[in-house]
N, C-alpha and C positions, 0 to 999 in steps of 0.2 A: 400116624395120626390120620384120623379122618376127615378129609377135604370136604367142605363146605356146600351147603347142596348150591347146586345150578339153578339162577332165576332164569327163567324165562318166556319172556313176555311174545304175545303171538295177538296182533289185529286184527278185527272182525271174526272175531275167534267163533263168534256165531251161527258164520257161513261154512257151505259145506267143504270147503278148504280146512278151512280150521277145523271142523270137527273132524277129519281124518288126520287131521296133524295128532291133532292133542293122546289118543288112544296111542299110536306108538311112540311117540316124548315120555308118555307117564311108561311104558313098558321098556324103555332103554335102547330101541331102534337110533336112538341120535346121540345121545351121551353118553351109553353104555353102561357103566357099573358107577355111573354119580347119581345120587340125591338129587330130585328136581322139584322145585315150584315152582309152579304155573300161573299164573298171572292173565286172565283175557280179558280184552279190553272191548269193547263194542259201543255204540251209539244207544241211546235210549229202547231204538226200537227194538233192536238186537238184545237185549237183555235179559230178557227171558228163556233163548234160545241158549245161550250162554249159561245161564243158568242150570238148565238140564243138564247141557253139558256136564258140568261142576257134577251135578247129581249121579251119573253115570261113570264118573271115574272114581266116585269115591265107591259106589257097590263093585267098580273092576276090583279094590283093595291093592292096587299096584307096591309092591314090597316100596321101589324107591321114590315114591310118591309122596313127596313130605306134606304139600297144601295144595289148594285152589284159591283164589280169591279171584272174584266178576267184580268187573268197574267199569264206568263209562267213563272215568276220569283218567288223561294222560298221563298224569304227574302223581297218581298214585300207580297208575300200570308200570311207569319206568321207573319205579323207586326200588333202588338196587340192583336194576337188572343185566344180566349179564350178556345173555343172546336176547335180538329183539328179531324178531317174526314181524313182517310189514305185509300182512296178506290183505287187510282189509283196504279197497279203490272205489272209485266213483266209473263204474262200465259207461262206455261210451252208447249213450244215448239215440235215439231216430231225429235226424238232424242236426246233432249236434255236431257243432265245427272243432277240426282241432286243438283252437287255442283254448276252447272253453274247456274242452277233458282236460287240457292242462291244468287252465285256471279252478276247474273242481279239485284236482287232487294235489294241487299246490296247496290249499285250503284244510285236506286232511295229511300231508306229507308234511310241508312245512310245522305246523305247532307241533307233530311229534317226534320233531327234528328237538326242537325247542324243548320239548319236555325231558327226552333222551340227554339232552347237554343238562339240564337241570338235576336230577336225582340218577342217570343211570352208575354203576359201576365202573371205577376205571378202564376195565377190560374188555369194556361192552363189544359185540361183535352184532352188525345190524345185516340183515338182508331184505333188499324189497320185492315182494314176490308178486303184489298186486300191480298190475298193468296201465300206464304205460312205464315198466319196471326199473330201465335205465336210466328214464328223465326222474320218475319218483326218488330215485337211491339219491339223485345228484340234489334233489330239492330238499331232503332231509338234510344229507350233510352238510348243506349252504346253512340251513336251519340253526346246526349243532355246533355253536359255537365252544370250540377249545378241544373238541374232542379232532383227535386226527381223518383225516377225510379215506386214508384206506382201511379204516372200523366200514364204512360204510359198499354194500355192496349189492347186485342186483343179480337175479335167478336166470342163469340161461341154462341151468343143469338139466333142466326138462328139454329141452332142443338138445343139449351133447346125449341125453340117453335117450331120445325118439332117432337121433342119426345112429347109434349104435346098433338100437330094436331094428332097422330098418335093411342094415351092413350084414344084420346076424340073420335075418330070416331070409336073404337074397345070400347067403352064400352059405344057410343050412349048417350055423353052428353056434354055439352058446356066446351070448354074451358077453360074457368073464375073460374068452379070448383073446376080444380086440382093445387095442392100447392104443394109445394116440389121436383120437377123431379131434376136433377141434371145430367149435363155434366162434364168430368170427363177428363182431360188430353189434348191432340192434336187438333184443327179443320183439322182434317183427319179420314180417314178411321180407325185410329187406337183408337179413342173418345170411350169414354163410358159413351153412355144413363144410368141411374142408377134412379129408381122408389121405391129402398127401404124406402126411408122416403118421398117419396109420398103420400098425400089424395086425397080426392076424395069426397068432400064434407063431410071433416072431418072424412072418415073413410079410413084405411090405401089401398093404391093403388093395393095393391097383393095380399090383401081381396077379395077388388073388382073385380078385374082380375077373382079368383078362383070362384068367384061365378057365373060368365058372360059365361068361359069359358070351366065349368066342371071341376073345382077341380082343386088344389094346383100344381100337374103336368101339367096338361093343363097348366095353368099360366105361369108356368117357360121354359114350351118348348115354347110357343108362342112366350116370351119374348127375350129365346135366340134362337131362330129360323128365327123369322119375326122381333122383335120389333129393335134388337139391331143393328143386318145390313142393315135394312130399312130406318133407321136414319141416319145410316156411313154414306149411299151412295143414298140419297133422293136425293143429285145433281144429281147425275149420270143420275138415273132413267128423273129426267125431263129434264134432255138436252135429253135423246130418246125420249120422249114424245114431250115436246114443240118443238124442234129442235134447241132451245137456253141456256145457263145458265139462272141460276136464277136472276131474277134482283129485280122485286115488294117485294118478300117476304124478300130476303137478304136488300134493302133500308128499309124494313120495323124493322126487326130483329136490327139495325144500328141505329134507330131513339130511338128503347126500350131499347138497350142499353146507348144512351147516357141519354134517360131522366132519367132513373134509377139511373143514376152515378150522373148526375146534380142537380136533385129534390128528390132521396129518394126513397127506395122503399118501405116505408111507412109499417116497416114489413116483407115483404114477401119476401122469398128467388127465388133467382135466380142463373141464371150461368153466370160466364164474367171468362174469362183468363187474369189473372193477374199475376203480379213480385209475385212468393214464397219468403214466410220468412221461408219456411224448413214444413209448414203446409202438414198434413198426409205424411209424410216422403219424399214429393218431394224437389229434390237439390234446393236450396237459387240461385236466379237470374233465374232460368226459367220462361218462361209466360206460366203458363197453367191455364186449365178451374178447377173453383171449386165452390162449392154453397157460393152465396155470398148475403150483405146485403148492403146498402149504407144508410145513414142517409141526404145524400144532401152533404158530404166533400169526398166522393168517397167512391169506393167501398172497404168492407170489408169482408177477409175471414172467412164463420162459421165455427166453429173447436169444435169436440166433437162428430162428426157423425161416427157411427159406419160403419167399409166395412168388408163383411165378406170374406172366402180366394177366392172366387170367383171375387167380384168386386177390392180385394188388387192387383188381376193377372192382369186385364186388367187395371186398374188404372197405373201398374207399366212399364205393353208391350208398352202404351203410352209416359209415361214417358222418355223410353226407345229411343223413339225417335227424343222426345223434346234433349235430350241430346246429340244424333247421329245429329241431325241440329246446336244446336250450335257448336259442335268440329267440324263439317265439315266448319261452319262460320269463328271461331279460328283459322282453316288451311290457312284459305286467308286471316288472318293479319286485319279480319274486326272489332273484339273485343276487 
């Protein structure tokens, strides 16, 4: 019997996030050999941008492309849907303070919290991909009353594959080799790259480092000199370079995490920021990043990895401010 097509709803689907997601969803880069309808949602203004969209994937003719439908309405975008795309945020502002970027995206996170708990699918699987991505996942799920809190989830897959891009061009081999990196806390500047139980085609990452780099110090200054604020702030670097945010790599980062969650990672650990249940001593009900595995029912946290008092500090600096976002969320009555 043929399995039922995949809804899936994707925010600001207008911006150019969205519109690099959308071309590879309708061609099977995320769900593989399922039927998919598309569903984007945008604000008034967005709408016409969106539209085009719609227009442009029906001339692709994508074989498993069952529909389009553009809405500005929450509650018909999450009517049935089964993956929900959270791309579209309120960017932080010239002047603005942090509780306001909260309080703006409390404002679009929250109702399609609410809307998701209204008409979505039982199965629903949510990810927030728009920025500040952690506090957004945790403001949604507060939203979503009755559906469970780990459906909801936030994107640090773009920080575990810019720390890989980074492992692989400094030790001059493919990507696909290395296993085990790990992101660690916040999608900010405050994240922690972490390569201790990394391989490297089977042999340990900081092995390999020492041996590329001149020895065990070599490795560790590298690490925490270039490796670890190279990753923070890889946005940073390519909006000077490009002259834009990231868009290809983050829709690409968006698509690995959701096939991961959806189908399995068949094994191999990765990174997603998910609801704590208290794992490596971070507070119950934060979304933070942690090495994770999914079997195709979502993801799950590994637990048993050792951090030693180096990665415990910054694991915790992170933490630190997972925590300083939600209390500042709880100030405005949003939780």
């Amino acid at each position: 019997m043929t399995p039922p097509p995949v809804t899936v709803t994707i925010t600001g689907a207008g911006g150019q996030i969205g519109y690099a997601l959308l071309f590879r969803i309708a061609a099977g880069d995320m769900l593989g050999d399922r039927d998919v309808r598309l569903r984007l949602l945008e604000i008034p203004q967005g709408m016409r941008a969106a539209e085009g969209a719609a227009l442009e994937l029906q001339d692709c003719a994508f074989p498993r492309l069952v529909d389009v439908e553009v809405t500005d309405d929450p509650g018909t975008a999450f009517d049935g849907c089964n993956v929900a795309m959270l791309v579209g945020a309120r960017p932080r502002g010239p002047g603005m303070e942090r509780a306001d970027l909260l309080a703006a995206n409390a404002g679009i996170f929250g109702p399609q919290g609410a809307a998701i708990a209204a008409g979505a699918a039982a199965d629903v699987r949510v990810v927030a991909v728009g920025n500040p991505a952690n506090t957004n996942a945790l403001i949604a799920a507060s939203a979503a009353r009755g559906i469970p809190p780990e459906r909801f989830t936030a994107l640090t897959r773009l920080d575990h594959n810019r720390a890989v891009g980074q492992l692989a061009e400094t030790l001059a081999v493919r990507p696909g080799v290395i296993e085990g990196v790990i992101i660690w806390g916040n999608h900010s500047a405050t994240q922690f790259p972490d390569v201790a139980h990394a391989t490297v085609d089977g042999v340990p990452a900081v092995d390999v480092l020492a041996d590329r780099l001149g020895g065990p110090d070599a490795a560790r200054a590298w690490l925490d000199d270039v490796f670890v604020p190279r990753v923070a702030r890889r946005g940073a670097e390519i909006i000077e370079v490009r002259g834009s945010s990231s868009v290809a790599s983050a829709a690409g980062a968006a698509i690995d995490h959701v096939r991961d969650d959806v189908l399995g990672t068949r094994g191999h650990r990765t990174s997603a920021a998910v609801v704590s249940r208290g794992e490596y001593g971070v507070p119950e009900g934060l979304v933070c990043s942690f090495p994770v595995v999914s079997d195709g029912t979502g993801y799950r946290v590994v637990e048993g990895l050792s951090l030693d008092d180096r990665s415990r500090a910054r694991l915790d600096a992170s933490v630190a401010e997972l925590v300083a976002e939600r209390e500042a969320v709880a100030a405005l009555g949003i939780l």
